[in-house]
NUKOL-345569 format. One record per residue (C-alpha): x, y, z. Coordinates in steps of 0.25 Angstrom, whole numbers. Example, Ala and Ser with C-alpha at 12.3 -4.5 7.8 and 13.67 -1.06 7.14 Angstrom:
<rs>
R,49,-18,31
R,55,-4,29
</rs>
This chain:
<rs>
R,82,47,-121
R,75,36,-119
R,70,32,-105
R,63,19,-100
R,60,15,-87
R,57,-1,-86
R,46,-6,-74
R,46,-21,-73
R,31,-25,-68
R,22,-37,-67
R,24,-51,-64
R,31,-54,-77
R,41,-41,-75
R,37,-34,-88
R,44,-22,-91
R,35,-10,-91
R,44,3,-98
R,42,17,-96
R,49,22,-109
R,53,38,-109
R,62,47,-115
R,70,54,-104
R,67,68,-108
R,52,69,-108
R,42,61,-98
R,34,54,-108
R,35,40,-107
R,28,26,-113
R,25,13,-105
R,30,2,-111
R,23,-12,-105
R,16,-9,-92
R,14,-25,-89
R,11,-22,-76
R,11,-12,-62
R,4,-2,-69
R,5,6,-54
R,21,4,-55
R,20,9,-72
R,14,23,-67
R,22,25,-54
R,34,25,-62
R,28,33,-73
R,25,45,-61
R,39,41,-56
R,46,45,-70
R,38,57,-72
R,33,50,-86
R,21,52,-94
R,17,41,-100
R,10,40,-113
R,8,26,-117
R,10,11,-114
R,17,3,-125
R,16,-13,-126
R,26,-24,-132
R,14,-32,-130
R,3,-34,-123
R,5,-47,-113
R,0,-45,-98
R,13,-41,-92
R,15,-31,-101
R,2,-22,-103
R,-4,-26,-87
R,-2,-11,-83
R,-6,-4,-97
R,-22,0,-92
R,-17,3,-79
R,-7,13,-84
R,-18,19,-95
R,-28,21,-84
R,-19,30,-78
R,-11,36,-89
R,-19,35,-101
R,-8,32,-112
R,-12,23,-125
R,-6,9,-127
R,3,4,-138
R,1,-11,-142
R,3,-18,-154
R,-12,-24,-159
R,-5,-37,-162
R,-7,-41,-146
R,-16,-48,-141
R,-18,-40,-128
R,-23,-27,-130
R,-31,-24,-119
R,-45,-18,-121
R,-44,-10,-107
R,-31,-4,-114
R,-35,13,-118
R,-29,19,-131
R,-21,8,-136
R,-11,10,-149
R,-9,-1,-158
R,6,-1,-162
R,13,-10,-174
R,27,-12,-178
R,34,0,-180
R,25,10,-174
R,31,20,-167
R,26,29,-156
R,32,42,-149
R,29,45,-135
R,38,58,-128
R,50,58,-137
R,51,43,-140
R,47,35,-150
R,43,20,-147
R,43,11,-160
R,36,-1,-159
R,40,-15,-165
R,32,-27,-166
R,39,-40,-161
R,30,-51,-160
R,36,-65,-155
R,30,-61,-140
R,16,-58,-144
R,12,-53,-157
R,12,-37,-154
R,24,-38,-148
R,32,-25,-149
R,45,-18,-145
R,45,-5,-144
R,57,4,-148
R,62,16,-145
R,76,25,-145
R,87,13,-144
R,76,5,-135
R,66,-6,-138
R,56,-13,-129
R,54,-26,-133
R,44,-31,-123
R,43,-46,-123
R,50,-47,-137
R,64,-45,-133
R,70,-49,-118
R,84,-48,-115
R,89,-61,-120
R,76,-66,-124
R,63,-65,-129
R,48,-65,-126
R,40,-78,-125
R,34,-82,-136
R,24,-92,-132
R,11,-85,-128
R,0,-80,-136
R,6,-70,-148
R,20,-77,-145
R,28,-80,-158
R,42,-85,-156
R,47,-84,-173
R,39,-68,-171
R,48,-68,-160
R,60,-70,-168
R,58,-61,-177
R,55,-51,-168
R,69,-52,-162
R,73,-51,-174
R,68,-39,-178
R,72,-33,-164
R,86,-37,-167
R,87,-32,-179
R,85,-18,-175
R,96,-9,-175
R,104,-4,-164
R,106,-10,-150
R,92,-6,-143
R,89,-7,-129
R,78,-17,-124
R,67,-17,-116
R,62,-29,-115
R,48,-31,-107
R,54,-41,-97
R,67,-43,-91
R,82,-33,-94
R,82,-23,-105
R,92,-28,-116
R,98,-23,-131
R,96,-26,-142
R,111,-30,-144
R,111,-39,-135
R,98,-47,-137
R,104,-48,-151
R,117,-56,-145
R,110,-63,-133
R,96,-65,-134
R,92,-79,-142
R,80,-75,-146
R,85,-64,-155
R,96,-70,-159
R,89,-83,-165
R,79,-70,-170
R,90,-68,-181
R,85,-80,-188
R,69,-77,-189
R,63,-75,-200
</rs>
């Protein structure tokens, strides 16, 4: 089954995931933004063997920790090549587009593209679980006014998002985790996402 263990860090109070299915110890890093130090102490906490970082996107709060954590783990980093942000310093990185998928342990993490937020947005989805970084918050969205923003992408991301079957959890990279169900009745954003073209 399943696990996931959610660290808020950094200034901005990203949510960093450690993502694991609860009969092995393998585990991946979704969105270390920050406390790289706080990432790894819970990592030895948990017992967990962690085997790559994963990125909605690549804004600062949410890849500040991502060196830090591969000088000391050596793990590969999986970003879409549509961001504008891929660091240089960053080791054995894995370019991911829509509808990839990738198996860590015994889980396998499909990736979505959703821009709107930046143009190499992703979610990632796996089991009844997506995390949607800064695409999808719980009765809201991501902003889509800074470089890479795109508020019709937007749209028809939440759209796609809604359109997907099932009453998913939702991780969202700020702020409470949601469903699915419920952004579908409450959330304006998605709902005005039924009429994007």
């Amino acid at each position: 089954m399943l696990k996931g263990m959610n660290i808020t860090v950094g200034p901005l109070e990203t949510n960093c995931y450690l993502v694991y299915d609860e009969a092995d110890s393998v585990c991946v890093i979704i969105d270390p933004g920050e406390e790289a130090l706080t990432i790894l102490d819970m990592l030895r906490t948990l017992k967990l063997d962690a085997q790559a970082i994963l990125l909605t996107h690549t804004h600062f709060d949410h890849i500040g920790a991502v060196r830090m954590i591969q000088d000391a783990l050596d793990i590969p980093v999986y970003v879409n090549p549509n961001e504008t942000n891929i660091k240089d310093s960053w080791k054995n990185v894995h370019l991911v587009n829509d509808g990839d998928k990738l198996t860590i342990g015994k889980l396998t993490y499909e990736f979505l593209l959703t821009p709107g937020h930046s143009e190499g947005s992703m979610c990632i989805k796996v089991d009844e679980t997506i995390f949607s970084g800064d695409t999808l918050f719980r009765e809201n969205c991501g902003r889509c006014d800074l470089p890479g923003g795109d508020y019709k992408q937007m749209l028809k991301s939440l759209k796609r998002l809604s359109l997907i079957s099932g009453n998913f959890a939702v991780f969202p990279g700020h702020g409470p985790k949601t469903t699915l169900n419920y952004e579908r009745m409450n959330n304006p954003y998605m709902r005005e996402s039924r009429y994007a073209n």
